[in-house]
C-alpha positions in Angstrom: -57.1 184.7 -13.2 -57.8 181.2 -14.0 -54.0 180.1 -14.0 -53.7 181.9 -10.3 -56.5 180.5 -9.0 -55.2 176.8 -10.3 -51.8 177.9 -8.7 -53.4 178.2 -5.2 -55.4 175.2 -5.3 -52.7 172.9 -6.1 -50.9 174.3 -3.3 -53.6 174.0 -1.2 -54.0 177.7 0.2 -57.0 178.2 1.6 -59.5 181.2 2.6 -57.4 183.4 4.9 -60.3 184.3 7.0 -61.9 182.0 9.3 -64.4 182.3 12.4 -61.5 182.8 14.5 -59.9 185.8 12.4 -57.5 185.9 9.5 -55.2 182.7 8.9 -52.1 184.7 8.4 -50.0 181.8 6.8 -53.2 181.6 4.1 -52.9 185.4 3.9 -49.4 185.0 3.1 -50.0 182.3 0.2 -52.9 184.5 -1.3 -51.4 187.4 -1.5 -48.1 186.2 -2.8 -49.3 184.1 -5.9 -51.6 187.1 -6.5 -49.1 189.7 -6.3 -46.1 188.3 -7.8 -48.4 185.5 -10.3 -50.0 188.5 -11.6 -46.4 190.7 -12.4 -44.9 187.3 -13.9 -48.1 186.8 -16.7 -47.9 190.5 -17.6 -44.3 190.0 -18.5 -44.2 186.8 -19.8 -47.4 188.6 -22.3 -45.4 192.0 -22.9 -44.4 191.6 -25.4 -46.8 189.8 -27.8 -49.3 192.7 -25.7 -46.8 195.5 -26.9 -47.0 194.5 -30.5 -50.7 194.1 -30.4 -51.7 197.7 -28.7 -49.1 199.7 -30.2 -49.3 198.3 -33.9 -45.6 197.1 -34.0 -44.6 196.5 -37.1 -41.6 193.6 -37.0 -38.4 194.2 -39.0 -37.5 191.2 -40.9 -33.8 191.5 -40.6 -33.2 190.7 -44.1 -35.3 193.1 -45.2 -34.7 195.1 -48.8 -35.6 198.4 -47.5 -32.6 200.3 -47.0 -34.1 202.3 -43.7 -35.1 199.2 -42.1 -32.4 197.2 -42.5 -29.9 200.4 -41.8 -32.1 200.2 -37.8 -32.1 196.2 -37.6 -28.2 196.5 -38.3 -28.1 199.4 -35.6 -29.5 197.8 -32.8 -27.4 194.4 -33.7 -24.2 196.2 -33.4 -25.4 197.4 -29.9 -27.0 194.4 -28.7 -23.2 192.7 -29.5 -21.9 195.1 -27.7 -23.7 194.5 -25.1 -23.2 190.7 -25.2 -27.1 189.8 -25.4 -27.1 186.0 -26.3 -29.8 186.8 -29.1 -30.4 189.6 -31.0 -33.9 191.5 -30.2 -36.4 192.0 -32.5 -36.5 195.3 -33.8 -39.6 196.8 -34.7 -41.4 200.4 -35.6 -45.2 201.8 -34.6 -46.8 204.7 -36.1 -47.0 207.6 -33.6 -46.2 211.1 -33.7 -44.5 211.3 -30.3 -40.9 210.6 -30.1 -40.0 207.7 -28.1 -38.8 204.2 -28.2 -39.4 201.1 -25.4 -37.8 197.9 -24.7 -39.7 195.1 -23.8 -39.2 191.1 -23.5 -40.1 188.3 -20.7 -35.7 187.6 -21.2 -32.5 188.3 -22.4 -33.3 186.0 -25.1 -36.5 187.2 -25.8 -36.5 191.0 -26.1 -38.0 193.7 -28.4 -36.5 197.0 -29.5 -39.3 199.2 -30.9 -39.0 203.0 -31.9 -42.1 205.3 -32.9 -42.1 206.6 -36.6 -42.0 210.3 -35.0 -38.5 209.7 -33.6 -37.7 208.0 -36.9 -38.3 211.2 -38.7 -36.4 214.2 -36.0 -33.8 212.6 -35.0 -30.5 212.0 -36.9 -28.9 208.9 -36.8 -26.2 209.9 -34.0 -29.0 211.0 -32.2 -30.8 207.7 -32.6 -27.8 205.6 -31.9 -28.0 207.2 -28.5 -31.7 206.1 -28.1 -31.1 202.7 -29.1 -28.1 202.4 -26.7 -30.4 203.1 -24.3 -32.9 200.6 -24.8 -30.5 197.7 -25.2 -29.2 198.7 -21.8 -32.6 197.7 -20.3 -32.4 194.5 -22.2 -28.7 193.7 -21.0 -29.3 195.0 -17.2 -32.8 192.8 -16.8 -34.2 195.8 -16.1 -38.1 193.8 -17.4 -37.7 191.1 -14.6 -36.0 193.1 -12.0 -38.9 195.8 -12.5 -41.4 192.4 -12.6 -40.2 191.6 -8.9 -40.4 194.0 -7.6 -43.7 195.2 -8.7 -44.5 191.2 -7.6 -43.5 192.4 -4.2 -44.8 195.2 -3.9 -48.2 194.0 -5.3 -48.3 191.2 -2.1 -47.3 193.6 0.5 -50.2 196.1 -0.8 -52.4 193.4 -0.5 -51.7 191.7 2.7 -51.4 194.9 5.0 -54.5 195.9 2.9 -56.8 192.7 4.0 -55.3 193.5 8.0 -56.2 196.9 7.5 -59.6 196.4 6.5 -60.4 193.4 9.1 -59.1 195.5 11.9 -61.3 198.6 10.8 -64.2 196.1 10.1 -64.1 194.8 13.8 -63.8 198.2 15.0 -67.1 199.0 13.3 -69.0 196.4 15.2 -71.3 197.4 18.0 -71.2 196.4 21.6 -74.8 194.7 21.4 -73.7 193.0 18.1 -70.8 190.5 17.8 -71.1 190.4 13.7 -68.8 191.7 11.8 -69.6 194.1 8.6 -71.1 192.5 5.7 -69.1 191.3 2.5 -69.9 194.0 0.8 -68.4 196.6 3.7 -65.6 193.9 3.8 -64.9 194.3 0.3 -65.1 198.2 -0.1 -62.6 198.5 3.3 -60.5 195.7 1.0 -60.4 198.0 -2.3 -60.0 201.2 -0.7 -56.9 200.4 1.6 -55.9 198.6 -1.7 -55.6 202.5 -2.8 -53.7 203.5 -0.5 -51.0 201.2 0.1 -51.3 200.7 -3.6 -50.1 204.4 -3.9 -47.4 204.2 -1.4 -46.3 200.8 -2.9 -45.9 202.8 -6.5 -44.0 205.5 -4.8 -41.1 202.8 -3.8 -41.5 200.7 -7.4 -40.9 204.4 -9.5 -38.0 204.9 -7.4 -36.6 201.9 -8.3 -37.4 202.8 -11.9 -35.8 206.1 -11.7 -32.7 204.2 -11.0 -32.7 202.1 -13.6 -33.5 204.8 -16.3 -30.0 206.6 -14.7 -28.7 203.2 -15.1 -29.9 202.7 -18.5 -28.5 206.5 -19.3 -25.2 205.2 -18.3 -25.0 202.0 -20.6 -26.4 203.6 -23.3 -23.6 206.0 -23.4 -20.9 202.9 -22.7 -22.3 201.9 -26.2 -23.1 204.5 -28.1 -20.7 207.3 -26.3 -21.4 209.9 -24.1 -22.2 212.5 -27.0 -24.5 210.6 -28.5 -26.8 209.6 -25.3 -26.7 213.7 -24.2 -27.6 214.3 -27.8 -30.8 211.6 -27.5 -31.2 213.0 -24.6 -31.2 216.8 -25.5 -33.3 215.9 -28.8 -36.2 214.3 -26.7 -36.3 217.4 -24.6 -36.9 219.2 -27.5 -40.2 217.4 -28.0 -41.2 216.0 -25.1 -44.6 217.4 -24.7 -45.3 215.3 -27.9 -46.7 212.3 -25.9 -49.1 209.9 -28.1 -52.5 209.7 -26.1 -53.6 207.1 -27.8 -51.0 204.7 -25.8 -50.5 205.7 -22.3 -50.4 202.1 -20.5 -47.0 201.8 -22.2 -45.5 205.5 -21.3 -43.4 203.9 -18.4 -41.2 201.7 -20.9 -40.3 204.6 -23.0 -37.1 206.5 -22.5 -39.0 209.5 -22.2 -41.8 210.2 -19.9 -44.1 213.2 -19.7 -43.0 215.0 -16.4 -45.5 217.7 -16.2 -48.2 217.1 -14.4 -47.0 213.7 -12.7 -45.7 214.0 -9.0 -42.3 213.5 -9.1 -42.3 210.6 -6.3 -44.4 208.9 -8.9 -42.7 210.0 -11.9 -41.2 206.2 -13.8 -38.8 208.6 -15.3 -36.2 211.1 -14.0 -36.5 214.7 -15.6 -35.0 214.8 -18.7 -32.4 218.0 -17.7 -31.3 215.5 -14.6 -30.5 212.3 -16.6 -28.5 214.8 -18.8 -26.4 216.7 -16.0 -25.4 212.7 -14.8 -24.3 211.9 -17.9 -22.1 215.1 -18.2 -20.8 214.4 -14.9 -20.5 210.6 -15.5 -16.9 209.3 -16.0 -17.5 205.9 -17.2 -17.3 204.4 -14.3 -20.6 202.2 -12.6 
């Protein structure tokens, strides 16, 4: 918040409304170093934040232990196939679900991480399929493309949101009485129609995250093979009501989501059964 609000006063935006209404240029400036300022920290700290809340445990890659260095070797060969400039870190939490994530503000600057329940039911074919997988988020830049447009998305939720509310607010007025709501009204108009666009805005950012898990399906099985992804694929539909509770802010990085329940217009992740009917129809081709 304090690197945002720095960011506007340098440029010199100031408070969109005025006596005579909103300031619609201002409005624009606010709302786009908000929206977009605030995607760009989050992924510049995921990260170091991923490690931190999930208990990642790094991989030195020349470690002694034969399992670890057998997965640091793994996701090397894939990231080289995938031509990544550096090689991720590659890294391992404690959680009974299975499930791995890809995370990273860059190309250069990615992590590879795989729960210890995944670790223990798959087999390594199985696995190779996984990690495929989650280097093809890495190679596509599916971390920034997701950033931007949650960045703008975020600034289009909040500037219809502030019209919204100033237009209701003046609608609430009275014909004896020329003042507009108090802050407080002006505020709770703000946060609810924050809600709502919020909502539809997530409805078009899962889309495009549904996309790129199809995507992701795809390279993963350009690196891996086709077998192996279906085989990741078919493994984690085995066990995918095993979701960790204890981590739920980072269930939309994993390769496997938790369907039931969830909307499917707001569902980060296709339905396992779909991705693998694309891949068996896929013919290597993107």
């Amino acid at each position: 918040m304090t690197t945002i609000s720095i960011v506007i006063s340098v440029l010199g935006i100031r408070p969109y409304l005025t006596a005579y209404g909103i300031d619609y240029q201002s409005l624009m400036g606010f709302c786009a170093v908000w929206g977009m300022g605030g995607s760009f920290i989050s992924l510049l700290l995921s990260k170091t934040m991923a490690k931190w809340s999930m208990g990642v445990s790094i991989i030195d890659p020349n470690t002694t232990d034969p399992h670890g260095r057998e997965l640091v070797a793994l996701v090397h060969h894939l990231a080289a196939g995938a031509h990544l400039p550096v090689m991720p870190e590659v890294g391992v939490y404690e959680s009974p679900e299975v499930n791995a994530f890809a995370t990273g503000p860059s190309l250069g600057n990615a992590l590879v991480a795989v729960s210890t329940g995944l670790l223990n039911r798959m087999d390594r074919r199985q696995l190779e399929g996984v990690l495929g997988h989650e280097i093809s988020h890495v190679a596509n830049g599916d971390m920034v493309t997701m950033t931007l447009i949650q960045g703008v998305v975020n600034a289009f939720v909040m500037f219809f949101a502030r019209i919204a509310a100033f237009a209701v607010s003046n609608l609430m007025r009275s014909e004896d009485d020329d003042r507009r709501p108090s802050y407080m009204v002006q505020q709770m108009l703000v946060f609810l129609f924050d809600i709502l666009f919020g909502l539809l805005g997530s409805i078009v950012v899962c889309a495009f995250s549904r996309y790129r898990e199809f995507r992701a399906d795809q390279g993963g099985a350009g690196l891996a093979g086709r077998d192996k992804m279906i085989g990741a694929l078919q493994a984690l539909q085995r066990t995918v009501e095993m979701v960790d509770p204890a981590q739920p802010a980072f269930q939309s990085l994993k390769i496997a989501g938790a369907p039931k329940g969830i909307v499917g217009l707001l569902m980060t992740h296709p339905p396992l059964e779909v991705r693998i009917e694309r891949l068996k129809q896929w013919t290597g081709q993107t």
